[in-house]
N, C-alpha and C positions, 0 to 999 in steps of 0.2 A: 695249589696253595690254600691253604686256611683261612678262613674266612669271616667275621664277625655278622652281625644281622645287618650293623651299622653300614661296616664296608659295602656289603650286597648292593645295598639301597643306595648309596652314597654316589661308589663308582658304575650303577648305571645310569647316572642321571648327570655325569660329569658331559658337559660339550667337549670344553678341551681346558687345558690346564693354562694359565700363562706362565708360573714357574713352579716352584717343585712345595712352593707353600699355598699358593691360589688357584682356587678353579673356579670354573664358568659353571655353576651351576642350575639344571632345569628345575624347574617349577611345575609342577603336576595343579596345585589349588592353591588359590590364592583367594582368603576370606577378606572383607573389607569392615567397617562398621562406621558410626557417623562422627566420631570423634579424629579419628588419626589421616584420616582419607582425601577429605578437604583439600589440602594445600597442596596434595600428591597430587589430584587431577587441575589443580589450580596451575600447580609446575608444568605441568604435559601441556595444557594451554595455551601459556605464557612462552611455551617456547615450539607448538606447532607440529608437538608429537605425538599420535593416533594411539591407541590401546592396542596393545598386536594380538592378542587372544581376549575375547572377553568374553570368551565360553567356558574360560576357566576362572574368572571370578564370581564368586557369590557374597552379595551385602546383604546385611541387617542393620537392624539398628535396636542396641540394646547398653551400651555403656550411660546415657543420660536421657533416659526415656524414662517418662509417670510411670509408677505402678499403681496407680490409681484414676479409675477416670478417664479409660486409657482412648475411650469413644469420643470425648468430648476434645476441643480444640486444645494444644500447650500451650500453658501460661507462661512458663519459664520463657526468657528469651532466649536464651543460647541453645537449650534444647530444641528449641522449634528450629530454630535456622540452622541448626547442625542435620536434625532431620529433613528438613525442607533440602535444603543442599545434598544431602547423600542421593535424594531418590531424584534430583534435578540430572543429577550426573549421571547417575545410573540410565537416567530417561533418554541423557542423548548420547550414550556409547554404548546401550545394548546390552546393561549387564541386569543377571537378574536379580531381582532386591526384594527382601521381603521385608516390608514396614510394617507399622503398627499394626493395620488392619488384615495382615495378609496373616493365613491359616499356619504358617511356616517359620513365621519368625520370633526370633529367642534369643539366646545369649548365643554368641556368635561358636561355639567349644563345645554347645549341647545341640545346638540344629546341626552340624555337620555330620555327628556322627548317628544321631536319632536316625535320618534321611537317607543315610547311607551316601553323605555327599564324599564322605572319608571314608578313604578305602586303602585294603595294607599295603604295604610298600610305595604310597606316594611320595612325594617330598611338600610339603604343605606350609605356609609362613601367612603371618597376620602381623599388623600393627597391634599387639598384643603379647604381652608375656607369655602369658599360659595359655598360648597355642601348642607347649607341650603335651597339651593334654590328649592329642590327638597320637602320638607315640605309643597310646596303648593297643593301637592298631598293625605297629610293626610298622609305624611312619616315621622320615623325619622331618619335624616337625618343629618348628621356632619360633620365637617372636623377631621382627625388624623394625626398623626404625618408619620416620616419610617418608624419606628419603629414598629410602629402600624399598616401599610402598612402588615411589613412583618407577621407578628401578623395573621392580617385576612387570608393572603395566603395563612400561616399553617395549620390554624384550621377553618377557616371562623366562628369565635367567638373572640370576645374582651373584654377585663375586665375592667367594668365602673363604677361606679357612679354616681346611680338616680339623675338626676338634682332635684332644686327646680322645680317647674312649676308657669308661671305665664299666666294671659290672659290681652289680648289688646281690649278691646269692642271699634269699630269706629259706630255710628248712626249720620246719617244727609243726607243732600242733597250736592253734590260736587260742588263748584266754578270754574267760568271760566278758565279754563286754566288748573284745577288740574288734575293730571296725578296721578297713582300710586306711582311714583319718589317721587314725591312733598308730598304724605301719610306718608311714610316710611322714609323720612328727617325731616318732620315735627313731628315725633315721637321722630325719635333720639333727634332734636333738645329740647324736654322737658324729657327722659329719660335720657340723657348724653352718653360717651362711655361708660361706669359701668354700667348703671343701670340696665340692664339685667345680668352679671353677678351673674354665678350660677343658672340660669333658663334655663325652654326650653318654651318657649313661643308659645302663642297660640292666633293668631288672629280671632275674631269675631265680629260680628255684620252685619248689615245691609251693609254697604258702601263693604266690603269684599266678602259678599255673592252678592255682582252685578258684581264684577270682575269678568275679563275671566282667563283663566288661565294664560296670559301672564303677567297679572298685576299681580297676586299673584304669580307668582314665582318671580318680581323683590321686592315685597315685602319682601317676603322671605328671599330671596337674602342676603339682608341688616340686617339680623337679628344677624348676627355678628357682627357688627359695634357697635351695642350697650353693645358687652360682650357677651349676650346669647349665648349657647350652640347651638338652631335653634331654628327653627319658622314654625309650621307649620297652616294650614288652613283646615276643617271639608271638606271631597269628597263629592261631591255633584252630580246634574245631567251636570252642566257644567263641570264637571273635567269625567264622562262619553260619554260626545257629543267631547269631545276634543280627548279622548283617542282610539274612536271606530274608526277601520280600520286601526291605526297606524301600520307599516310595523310591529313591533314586537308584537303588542298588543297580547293578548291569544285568539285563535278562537272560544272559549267556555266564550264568554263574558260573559256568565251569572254568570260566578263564580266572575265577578269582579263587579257585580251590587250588589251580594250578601256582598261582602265584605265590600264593600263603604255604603252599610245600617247600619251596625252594628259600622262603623265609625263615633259614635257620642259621644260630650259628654254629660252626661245624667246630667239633670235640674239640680240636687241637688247638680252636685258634687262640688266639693271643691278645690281653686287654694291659693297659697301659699302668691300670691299677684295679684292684680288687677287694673287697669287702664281703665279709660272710657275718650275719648276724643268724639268731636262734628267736622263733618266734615266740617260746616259753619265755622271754624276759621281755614281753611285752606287755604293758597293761593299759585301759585307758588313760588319756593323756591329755593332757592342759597346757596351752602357754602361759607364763606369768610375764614376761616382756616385751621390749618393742620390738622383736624380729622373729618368725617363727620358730626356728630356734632352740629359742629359750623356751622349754618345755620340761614337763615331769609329768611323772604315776599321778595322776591327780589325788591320789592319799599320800605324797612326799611331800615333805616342805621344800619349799626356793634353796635352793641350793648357797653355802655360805661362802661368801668370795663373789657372788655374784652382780655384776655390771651396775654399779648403784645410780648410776645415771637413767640407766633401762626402767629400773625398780621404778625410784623415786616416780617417774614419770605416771606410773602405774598404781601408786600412792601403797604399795608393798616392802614389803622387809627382809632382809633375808635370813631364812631359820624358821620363818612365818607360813604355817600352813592355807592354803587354799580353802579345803575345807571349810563351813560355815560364811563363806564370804557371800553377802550381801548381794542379788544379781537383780539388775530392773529392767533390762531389756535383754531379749535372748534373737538375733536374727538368723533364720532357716534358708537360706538358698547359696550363690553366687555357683561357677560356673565349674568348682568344687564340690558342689553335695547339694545341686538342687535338682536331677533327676529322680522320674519317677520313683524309684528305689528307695531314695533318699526318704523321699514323703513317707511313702509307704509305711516306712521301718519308724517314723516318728506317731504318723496315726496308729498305730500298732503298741503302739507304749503309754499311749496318752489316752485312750478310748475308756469310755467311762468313767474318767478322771477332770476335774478341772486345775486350771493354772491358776497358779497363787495370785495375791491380791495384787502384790508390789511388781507382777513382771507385765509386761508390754510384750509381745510374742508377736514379729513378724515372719510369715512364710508366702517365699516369692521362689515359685519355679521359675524353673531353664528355657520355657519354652510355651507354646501356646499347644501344642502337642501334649506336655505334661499337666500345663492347665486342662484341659480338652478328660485329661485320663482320671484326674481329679477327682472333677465333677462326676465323670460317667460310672466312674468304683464307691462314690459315698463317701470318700474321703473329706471332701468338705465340709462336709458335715459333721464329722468327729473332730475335726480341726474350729468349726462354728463352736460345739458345744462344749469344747475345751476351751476355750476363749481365746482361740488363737486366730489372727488374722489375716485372712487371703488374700493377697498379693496380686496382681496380673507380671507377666514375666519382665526382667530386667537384672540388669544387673545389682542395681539398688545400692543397700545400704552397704554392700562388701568395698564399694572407693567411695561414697557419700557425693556422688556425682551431682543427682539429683538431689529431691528433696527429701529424701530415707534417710536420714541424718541422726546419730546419737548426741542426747545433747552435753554440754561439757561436763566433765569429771565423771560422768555416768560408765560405767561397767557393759559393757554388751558380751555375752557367749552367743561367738559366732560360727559358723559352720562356714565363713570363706578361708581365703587363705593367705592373707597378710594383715598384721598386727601394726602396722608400724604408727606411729604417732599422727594424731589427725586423718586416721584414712576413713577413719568412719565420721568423721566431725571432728572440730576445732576441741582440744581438748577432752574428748571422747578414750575409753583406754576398754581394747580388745582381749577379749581372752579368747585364743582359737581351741576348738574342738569339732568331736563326731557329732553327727545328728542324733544320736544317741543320748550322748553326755548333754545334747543341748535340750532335748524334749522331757528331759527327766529334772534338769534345772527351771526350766520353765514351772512346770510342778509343786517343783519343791520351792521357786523362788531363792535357790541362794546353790553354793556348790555343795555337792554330795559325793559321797565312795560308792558309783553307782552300784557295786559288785555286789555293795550289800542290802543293795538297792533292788537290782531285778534277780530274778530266775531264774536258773534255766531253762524252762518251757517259756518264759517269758516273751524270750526274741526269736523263739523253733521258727524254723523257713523265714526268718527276716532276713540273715547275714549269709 
């Protein structure tokens, strides 16, 4: 029988089914962090239930952690006792955790797969949306609720429901300026936020299999945005040259070349629904509203008809180009486009250049590993003399957890990956983009048609 990547993965990980809609499904990893975890092992406590594996969870702590100062004690109180409790819990059930001070830890979606803790064909779930992100491993890979938290800790098995499955075919040649950012908005933007809903999606084609692994996991990433369950991507020999020597990788590589063979889906098989777009109709891309979404060619205006509730919010018009608009913060990281790559490609555009008077420019890697590569390539430094400011890792300003906050009515081009009202602060209004479109607005201080902006030698061996 025919077989999808989904199926493969899915049905070997099934225990047993209870009826012909729900299975007992195994759990391969299970990532933790200091926000959603809490009340999970609080539950397990309160009712005298042991952790059954806890060699298969790994904690961090990065959703309400300083990115500044990060040596000295937390002042916030919630942060401090949400981190003091993670590594309390960790301390007395033997899981391993990397807190602030430890060489390892990051946003929970960039230390998995930097470490080689994600590995293909697992089944992997976090109290976290975008733990799709890990999908671009040929994982599947989901957010869960506490509940469901506590669930896995018990039994490391959860009771699901086969998604539909659907597939994304991308074939073409990429346009100036297009990022993987720019793919995966421009998807959304003709999917809707529903249109995945009740799928787990599966991207292929040509455009997909040139990406490195950094682009398919922010593809991934986003695969929540449009409803879907996840999104994963076929392992290939680049998700092997990526993972070989990773500090955790398995020294017996050859079981994981073998794995990633049989990680395919076969010609004939069959998806629930399908979708074929051309990458020549892609260009850089912008949200204008409150859902990712709502996006356009950053040289098109808001589209007319458009959600004036969304707009309004956004203090926009419709008919009303983006272009020239006013930008005074611009934030660089979240668990979307804060690996090394990411930086990389923004120091690379900004060098010898400074940022305008009116932007605020913050950049917070994924990880203390991509802090770590930073510093040691001179990157900080081009980031220093551009007036942009270095972060320590966290999540930061992409949910306004902490204190990384935009302040109201203010403008931020962000490189995370939701827009919605108040996520970046009370009254704050996102516009999502590539690290691209965000280093060049920095710059420039306001929005621009980058196309006519850079180069083509400009971004040679960046993308």
């Amino acid at each position: 029988m025919n077989k999808t990547l989904f199926e493969k993965v899915w049905e070997s990980h099934v225990v047993f089914s209870l009826n012909k809609k729900i299975d007992v499904l195994y759990i391969d990893r299970h990532y933790i962090h200091e926000v959603t975890s809490s009340q999970a092992f609080e539950e397990l406590k309160k009712r005298k239930i042991s952790i059954l594996r806890n060699n298969k969870i790994i904690a961090t702590t990065d959703h309400n952690v300083p990115t500044k100062n990060q040596h000295l004690p937390i002042k916030d109180v919630l942060s401090k006792f949400q981190i003091e409790t993670l590594e309390k819990n960790c301390d007395d059930n033997g899981i391993l955790f990397f807190g602030l001070k430890h060489d390892f830890q990051g946003i929970v979606h960039v230390i998995g797969p930097e470490l080689g803790i994600t590995l293909p064909g697992m089944t992997i779930v976090c109290g976290d949306s975008h733990t799709s992100t890990h999908g671009a491993f040929g994982c599947i890979a989901f957010g869960i609720g506490t509940s469901q938290v506590a669930m896995v800790m018990a039994t490391q098995c959860l009771l699901q429901t086969k998604p539909k499955q659907m597939r994304i075919k991308l074939e073409g040649k990429l346009n100036l300026g297009v990022t993987a950012k720019d793919i995966i908005l421009y998807i959304l933007s003709k999917l809707g936020p529903d249109g995945g809903t009740g799928y787990f999606i599966e991207y292929s084609g040509s455009v997909f299999k040139r990406m490195n692994m950094e682009e398919r996991m922010t593809v991934c990433n986003m695969s929540i945005e449009m409803g879907a369950r996840g999104g994963m991507i076929e392992p290939d020999s680049t998700t092997l040259k990526y993972l070989k020597q990773k500090i955790f990788s398995p020294k017996e590589f050859k079981k994981i070349k073998k794995i990633c063979k049989n990680l395919k889906t076969d010609k004939k098989a069959l998806f629930d629904k399908e979708y074929k777009f051309n990458s020549d109709n892609i260009y850089p891309m912008i949200t204008y509203g409150t859902n990712p979404s709502l996006c356009i060619n950053i040289s098109d205006p808001i589209p007319i008809g458009s959600k004036n509730i969304q707009i309004k919010y956004m203090g926009l018009k419709e008919g009303e180009y983006l272009l020239g608009l006013k930008i005074n913060y611009v934030f660089i990281g979240s668990c979307t486009n804060s690996r090394i790559e990411d930086i990389r490609l923004v120091s690379k555009l900004i060098k010898n250049k400074k940022k305008a008077d009116n932007v605020y420019v913050m950049v917070v890697p994924g990880s203390k590993q991509v802090y770590k590569k930073i510093i040691n390539s001179g990157i900080d430094l081009i980031l220093l003399n551009a007036g942009f400011e270095l972060r320590k890792p966290g999540c930061s300003a992409c949910l306004g957890m902490n204190e990384d906050k935009i302040p109201y009515g203010e403008y931020c081009l962000s490189t995370s990956n939701r827009n919605f009202e108040g996520r970046q602060g009370k009254g704050a209004r996102t516009l999502l983009a590539s690290p691209l479109v965000a280093a060049i607005t920095a710059i420039e201080g306001k929005i621009v048609n980058i196309t006519e902006y850079i180069k083509p030698n400009t971004i040679k061996n960046c993308m």
